[in-house]
MOPAC internal coordinates of N, CA, C and O (Angstrom, degrees):
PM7 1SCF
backbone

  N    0.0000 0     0.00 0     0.00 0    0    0    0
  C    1.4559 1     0.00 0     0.00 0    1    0    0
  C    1.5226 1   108.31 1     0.00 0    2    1    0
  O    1.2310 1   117.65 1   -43.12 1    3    2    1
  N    1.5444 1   122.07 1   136.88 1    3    2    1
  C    1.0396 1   111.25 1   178.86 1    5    3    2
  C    1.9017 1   118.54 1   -87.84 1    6    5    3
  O    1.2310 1   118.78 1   -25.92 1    7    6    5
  N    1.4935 1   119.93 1   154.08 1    7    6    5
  C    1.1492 1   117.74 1   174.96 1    9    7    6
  C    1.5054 1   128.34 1   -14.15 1   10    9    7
  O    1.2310 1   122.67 1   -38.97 1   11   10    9
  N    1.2107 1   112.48 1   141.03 1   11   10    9
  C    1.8616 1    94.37 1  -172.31 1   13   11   10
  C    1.7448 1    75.35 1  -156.21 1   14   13   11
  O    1.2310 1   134.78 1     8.64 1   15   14   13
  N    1.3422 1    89.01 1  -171.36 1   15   14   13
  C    1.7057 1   102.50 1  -159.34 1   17   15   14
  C    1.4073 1    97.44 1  -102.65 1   18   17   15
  O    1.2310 1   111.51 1   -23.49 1   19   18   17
  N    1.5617 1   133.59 1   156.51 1   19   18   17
  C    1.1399 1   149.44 1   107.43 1   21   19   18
  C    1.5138 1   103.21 1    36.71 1   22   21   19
  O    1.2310 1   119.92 1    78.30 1   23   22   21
  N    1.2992 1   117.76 1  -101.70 1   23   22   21
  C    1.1364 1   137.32 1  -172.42 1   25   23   22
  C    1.7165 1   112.70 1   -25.52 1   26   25   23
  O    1.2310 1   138.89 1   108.47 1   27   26   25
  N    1.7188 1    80.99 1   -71.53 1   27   26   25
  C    1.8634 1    99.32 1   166.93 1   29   27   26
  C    1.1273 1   139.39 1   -44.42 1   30   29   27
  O    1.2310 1   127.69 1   123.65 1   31   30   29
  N    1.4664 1   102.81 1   -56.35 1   31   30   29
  C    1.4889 1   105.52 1   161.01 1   33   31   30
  C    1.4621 1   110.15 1   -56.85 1   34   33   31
  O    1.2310 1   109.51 1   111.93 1   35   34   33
  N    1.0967 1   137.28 1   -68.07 1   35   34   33
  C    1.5763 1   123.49 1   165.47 1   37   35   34
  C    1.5270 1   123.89 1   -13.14 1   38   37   35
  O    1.2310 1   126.15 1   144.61 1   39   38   37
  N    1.0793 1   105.78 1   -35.39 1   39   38   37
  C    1.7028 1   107.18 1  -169.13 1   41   39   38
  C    1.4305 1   107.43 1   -97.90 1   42   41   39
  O    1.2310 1   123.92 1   161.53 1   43   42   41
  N    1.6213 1   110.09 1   -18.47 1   43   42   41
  C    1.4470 1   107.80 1   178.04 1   45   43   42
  C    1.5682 1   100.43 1   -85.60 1   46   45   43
  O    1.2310 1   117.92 1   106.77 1   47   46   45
  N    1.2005 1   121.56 1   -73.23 1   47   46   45
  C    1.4484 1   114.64 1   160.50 1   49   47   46
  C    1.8861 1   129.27 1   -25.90 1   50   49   47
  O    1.2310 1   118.57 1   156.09 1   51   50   49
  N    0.9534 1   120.33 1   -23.91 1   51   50   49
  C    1.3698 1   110.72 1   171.21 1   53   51   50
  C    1.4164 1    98.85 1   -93.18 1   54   53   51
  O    1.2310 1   111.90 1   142.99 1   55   54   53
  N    1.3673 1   132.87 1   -37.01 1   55   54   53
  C    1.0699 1   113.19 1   169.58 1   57   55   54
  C    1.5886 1   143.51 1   -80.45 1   58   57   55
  O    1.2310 1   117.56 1  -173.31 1   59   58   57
  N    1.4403 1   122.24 1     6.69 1   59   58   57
  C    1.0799 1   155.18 1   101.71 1   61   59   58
  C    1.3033 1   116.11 1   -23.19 1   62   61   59
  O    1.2310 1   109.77 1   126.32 1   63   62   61
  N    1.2741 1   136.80 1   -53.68 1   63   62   61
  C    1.3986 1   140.07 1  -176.50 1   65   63   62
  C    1.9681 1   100.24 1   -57.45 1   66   65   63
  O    1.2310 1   132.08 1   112.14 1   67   66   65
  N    1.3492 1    94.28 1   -67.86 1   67   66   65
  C    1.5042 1   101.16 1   174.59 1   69   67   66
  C    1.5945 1   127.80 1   -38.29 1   70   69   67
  O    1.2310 1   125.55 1   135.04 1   71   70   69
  N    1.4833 1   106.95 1   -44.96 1   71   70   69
  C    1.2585 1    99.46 1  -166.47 1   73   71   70
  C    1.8519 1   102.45 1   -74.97 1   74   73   71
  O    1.2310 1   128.40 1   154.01 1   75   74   73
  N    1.5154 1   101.42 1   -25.99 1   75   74   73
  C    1.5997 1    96.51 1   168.76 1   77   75   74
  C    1.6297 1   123.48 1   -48.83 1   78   77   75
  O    1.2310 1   121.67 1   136.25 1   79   78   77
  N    1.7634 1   114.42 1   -43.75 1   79   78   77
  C    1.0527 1   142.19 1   169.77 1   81   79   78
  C    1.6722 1   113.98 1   -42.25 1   82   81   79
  O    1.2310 1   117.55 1   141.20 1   83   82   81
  N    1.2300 1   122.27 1   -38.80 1   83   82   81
  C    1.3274 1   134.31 1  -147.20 1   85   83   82
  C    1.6143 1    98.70 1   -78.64 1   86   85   83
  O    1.2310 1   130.80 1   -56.38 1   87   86   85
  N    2.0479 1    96.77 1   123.62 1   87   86   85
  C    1.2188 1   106.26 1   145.15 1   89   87   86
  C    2.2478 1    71.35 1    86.34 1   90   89   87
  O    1.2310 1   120.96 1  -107.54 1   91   90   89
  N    1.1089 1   115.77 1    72.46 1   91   90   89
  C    1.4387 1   130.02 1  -146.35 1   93   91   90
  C    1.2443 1   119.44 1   -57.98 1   94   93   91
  O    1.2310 1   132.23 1  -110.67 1   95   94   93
  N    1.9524 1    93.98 1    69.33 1   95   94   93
  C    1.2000 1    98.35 1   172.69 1   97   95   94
  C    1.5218 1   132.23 1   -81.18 1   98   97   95
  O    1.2310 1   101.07 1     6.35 1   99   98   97
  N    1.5975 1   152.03 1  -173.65 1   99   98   97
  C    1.2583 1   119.26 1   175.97 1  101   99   98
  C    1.5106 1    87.37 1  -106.43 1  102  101   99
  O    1.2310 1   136.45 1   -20.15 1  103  102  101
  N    1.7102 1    85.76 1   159.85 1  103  102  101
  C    1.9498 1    98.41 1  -172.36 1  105  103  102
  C    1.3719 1   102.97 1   -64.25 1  106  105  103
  O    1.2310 1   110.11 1   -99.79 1  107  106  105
  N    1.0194 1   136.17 1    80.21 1  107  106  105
  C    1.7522 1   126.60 1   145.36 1  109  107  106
  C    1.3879 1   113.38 1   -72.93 1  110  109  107
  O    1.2310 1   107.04 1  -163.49 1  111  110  109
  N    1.7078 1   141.74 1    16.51 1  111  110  109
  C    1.1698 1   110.95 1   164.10 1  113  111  110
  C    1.6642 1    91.59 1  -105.05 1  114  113  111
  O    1.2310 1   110.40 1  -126.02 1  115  114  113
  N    0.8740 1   135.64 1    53.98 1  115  114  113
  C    1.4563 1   123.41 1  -166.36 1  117  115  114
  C    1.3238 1   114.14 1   -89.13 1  118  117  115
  O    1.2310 1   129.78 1   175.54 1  119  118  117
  N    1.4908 1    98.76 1    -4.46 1  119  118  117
  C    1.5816 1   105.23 1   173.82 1  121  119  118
  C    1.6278 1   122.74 1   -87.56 1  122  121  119
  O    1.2310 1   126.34 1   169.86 1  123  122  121
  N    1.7132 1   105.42 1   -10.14 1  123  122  121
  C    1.0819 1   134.38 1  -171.97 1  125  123  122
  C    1.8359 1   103.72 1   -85.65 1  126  125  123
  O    1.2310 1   123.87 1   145.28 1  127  126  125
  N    1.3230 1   110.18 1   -34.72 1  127  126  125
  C    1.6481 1   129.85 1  -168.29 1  129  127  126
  C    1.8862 1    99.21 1   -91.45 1  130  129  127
  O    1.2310 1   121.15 1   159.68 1  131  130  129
  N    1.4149 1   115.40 1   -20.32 1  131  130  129
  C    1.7344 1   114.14 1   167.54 1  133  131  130
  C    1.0868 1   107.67 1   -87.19 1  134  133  131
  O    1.2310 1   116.55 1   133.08 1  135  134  133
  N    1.7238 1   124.16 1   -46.92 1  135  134  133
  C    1.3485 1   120.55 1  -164.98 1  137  135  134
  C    1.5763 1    96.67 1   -65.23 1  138  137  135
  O    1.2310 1   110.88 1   123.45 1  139  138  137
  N    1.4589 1   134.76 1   -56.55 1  139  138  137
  C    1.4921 1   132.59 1  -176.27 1  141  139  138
  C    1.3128 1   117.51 1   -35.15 1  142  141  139
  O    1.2310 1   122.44 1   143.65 1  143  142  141
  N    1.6185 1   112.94 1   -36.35 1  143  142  141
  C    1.4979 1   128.74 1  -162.77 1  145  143  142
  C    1.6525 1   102.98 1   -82.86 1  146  145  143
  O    1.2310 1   124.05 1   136.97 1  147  146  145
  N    1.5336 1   109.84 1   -43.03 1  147  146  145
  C    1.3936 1   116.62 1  -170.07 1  149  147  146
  C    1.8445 1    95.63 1   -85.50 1  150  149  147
  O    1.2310 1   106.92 1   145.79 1  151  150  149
  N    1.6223 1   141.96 1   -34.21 1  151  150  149
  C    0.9131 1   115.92 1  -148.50 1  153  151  150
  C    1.6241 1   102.77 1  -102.96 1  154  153  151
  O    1.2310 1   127.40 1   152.65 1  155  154  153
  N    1.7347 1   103.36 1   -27.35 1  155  154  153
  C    1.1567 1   116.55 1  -170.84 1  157  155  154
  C    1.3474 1   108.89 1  -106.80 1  158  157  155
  O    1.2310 1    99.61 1   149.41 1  159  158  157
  N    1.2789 1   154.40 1   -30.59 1  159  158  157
  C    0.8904 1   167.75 1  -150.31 1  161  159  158
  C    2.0016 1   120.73 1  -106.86 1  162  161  159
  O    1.2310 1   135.53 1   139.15 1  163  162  161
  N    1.5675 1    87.56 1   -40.85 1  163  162  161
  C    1.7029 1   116.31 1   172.52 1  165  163  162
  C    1.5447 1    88.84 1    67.53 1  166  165  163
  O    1.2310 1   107.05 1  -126.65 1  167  166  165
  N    1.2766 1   141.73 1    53.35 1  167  166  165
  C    1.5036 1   148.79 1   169.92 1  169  167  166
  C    1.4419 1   101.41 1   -84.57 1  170  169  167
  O    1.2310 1   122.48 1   -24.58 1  171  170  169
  N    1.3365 1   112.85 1   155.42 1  171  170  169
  C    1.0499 1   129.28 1  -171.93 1  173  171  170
  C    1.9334 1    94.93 1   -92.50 1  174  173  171
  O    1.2310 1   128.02 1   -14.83 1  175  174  173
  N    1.3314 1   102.16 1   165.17 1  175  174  173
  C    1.6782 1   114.51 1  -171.79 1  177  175  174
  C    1.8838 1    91.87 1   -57.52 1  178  177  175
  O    1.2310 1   114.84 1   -38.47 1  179  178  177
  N    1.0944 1   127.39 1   141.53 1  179  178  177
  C    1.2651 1   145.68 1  -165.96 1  181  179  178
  C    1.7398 1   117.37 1  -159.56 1  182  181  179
  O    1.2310 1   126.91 1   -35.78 1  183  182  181
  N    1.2675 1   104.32 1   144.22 1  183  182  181
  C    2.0278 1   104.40 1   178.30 1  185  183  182
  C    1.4112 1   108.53 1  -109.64 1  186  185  183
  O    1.2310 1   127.75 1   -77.44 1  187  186  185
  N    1.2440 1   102.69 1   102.56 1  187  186  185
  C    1.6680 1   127.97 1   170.64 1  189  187  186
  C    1.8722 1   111.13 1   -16.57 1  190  189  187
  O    1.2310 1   125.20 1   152.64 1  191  190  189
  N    1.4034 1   107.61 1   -27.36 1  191  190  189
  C    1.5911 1   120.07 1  -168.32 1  193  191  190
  C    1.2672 1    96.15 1   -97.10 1  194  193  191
  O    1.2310 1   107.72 1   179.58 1  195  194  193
  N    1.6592 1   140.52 1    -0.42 1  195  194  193
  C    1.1617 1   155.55 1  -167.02 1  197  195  194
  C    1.4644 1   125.44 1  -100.87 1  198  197  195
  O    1.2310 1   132.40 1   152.32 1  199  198  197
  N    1.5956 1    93.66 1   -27.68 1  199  198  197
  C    1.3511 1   122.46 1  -163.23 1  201  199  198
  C    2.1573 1   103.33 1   -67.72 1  202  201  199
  O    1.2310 1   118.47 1   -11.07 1  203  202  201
  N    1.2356 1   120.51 1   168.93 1  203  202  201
  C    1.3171 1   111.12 1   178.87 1  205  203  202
  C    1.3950 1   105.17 1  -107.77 1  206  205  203
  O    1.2310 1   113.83 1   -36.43 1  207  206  205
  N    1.3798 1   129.29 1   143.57 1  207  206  205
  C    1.3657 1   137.68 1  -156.15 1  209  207  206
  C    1.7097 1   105.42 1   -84.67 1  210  209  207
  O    1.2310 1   125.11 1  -136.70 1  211  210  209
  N    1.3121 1   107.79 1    43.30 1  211  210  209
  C    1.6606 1   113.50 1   173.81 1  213  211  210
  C    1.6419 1    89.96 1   -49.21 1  214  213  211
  O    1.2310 1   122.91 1   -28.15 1  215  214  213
  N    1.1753 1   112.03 1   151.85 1  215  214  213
  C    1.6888 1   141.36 1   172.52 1  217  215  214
  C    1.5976 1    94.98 1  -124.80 1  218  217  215
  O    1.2310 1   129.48 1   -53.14 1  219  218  217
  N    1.6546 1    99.33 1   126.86 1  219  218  217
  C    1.2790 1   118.65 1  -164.39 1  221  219  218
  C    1.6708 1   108.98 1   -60.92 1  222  221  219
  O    1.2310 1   103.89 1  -173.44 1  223  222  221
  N    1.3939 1   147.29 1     6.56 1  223  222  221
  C    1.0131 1   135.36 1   164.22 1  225  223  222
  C    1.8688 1   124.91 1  -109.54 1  226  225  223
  O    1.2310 1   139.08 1   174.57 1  227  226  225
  N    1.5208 1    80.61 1    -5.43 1  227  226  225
  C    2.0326 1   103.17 1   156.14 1  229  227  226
  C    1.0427 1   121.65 1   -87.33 1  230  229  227
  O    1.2310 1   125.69 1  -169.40 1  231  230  229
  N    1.3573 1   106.68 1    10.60 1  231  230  229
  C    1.8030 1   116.72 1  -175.51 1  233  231  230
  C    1.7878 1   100.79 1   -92.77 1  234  233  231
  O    1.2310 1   130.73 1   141.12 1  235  234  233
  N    1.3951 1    96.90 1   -38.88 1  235  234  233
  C    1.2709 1    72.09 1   178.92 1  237  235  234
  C    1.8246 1   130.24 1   -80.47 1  238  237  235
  O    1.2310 1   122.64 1  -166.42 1  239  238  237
  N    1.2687 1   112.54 1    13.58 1  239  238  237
  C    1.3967 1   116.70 1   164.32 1  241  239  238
  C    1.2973 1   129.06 1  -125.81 1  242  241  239
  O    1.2310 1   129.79 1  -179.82 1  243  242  241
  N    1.6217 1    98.72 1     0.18 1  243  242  241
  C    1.7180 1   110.52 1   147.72 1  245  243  242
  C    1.3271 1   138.14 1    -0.26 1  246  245  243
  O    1.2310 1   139.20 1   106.42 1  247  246  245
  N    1.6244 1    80.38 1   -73.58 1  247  246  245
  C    2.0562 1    90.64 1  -162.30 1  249  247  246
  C    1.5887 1   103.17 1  -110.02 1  250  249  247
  O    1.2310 1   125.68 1   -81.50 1  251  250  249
  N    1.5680 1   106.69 1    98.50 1  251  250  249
  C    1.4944 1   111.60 1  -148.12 1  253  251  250
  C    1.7055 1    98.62 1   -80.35 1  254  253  251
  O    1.2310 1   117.39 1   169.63 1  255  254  253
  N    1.5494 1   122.58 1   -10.37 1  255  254  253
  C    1.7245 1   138.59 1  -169.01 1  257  255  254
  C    1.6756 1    92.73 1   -82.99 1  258  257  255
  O    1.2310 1   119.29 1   162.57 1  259  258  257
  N    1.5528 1   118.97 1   -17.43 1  259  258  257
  C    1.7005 1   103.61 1  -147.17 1  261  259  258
  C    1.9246 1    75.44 1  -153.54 1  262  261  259
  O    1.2310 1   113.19 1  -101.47 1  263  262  261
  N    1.0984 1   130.48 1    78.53 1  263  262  261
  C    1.3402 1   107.21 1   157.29 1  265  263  262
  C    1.3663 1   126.06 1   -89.57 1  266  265  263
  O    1.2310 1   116.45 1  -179.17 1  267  266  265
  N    1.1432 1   124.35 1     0.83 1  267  266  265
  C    1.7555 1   136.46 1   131.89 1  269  267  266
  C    1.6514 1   114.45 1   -13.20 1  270  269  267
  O    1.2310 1   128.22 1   134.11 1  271  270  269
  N    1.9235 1   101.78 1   -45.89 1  271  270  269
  C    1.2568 1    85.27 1  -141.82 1  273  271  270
  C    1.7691 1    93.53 1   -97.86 1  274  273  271
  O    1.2310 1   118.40 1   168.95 1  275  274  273
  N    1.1697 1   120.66 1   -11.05 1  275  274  273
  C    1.5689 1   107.58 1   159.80 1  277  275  274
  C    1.4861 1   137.71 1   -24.09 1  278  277  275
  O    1.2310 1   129.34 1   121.34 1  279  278  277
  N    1.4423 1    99.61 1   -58.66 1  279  278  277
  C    1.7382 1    95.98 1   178.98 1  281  279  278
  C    1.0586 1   102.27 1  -100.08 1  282  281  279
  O    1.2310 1   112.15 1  -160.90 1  283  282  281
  N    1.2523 1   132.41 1    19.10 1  283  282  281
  C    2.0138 1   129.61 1   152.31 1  285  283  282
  C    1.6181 1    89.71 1   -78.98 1  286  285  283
  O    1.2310 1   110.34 1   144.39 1  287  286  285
  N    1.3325 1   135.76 1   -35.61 1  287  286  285
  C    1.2721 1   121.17 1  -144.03 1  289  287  286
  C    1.6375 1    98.84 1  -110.67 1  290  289  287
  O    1.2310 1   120.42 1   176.16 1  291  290  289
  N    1.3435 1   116.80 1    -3.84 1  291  290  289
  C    1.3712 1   102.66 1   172.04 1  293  291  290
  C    1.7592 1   117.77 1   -89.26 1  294  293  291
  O    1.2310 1   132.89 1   171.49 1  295  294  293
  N    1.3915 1    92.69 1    -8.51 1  295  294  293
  C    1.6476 1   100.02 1   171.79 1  297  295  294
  C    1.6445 1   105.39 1   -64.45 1  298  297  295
  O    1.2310 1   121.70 1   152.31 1  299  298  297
  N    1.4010 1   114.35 1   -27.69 1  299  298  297
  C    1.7114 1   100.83 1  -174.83 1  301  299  298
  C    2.1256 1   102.00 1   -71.29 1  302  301  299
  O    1.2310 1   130.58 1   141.86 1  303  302  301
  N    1.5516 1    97.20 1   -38.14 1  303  302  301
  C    1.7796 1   114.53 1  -163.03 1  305  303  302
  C    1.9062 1    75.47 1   -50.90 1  306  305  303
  O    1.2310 1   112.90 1   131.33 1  307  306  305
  N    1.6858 1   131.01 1   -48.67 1  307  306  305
  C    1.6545 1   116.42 1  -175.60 1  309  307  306
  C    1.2525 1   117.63 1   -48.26 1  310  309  307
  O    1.2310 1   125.43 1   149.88 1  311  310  309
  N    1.2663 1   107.17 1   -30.12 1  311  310  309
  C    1.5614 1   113.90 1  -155.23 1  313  311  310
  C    1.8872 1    96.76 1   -92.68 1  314  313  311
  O    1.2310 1   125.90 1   172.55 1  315  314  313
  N    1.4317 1   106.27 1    -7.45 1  315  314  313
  C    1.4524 1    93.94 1  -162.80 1  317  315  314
  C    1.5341 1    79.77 1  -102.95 1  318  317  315
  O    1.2310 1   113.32 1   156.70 1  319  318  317
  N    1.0980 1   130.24 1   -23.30 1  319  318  317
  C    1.3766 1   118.19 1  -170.31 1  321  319  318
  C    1.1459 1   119.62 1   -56.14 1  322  321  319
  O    1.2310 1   123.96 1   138.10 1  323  322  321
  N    2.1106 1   110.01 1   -41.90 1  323  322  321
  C    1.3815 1   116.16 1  -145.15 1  325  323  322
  C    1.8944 1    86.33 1   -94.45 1  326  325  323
  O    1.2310 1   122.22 1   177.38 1  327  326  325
  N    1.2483 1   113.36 1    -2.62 1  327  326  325
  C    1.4469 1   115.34 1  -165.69 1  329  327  326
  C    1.9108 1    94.22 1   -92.70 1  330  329  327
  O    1.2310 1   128.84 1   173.64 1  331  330  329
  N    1.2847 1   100.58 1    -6.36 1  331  330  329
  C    1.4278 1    84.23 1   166.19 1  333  331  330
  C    1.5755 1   142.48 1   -79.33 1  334  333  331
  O    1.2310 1   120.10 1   180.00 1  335  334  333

């Protein structure tokens, strides 16, 4: 993924956070939602419980600087699903 802002990454990551959440499980992949942030994202160290509770179909109007980057970013919300 290429560089994206602060903000964005926030919104992809919280919404990521959620889909871990879903169906109310407790976040045990949360290590899965830092590594994305730090490897893919290039985010600075951050607390998963910090994150903003985007719901994965507000993602796509999230990141109002990059609306490109919505349906690049719901491919990770796939990847977080099957990682559940």
């Amino acid at each position: 993924m290429r560089p994206v802002g602060l903000h964005e990454s926030d919104a992809v990551l919280g919404a990521m956070r959620q889909v871990a959440l879903a169906g109310g499980r407790p976040l045990s992949h949360a290590a899965s939602v830092v590594a994305a942030g730090h490897y893919l994202l290039r985010h600075e160290a951050f607390d998963v419980g910090d994150l903003p509770g985007i719901e994965p179909p507000d993602l796509l109007t999230a990141p109002k600087d990059d609306p490109a980057l919505g349906p690049e970013a719901v491919k990770y919300l796939a990847i977080m699903a099957a990682a559940r």
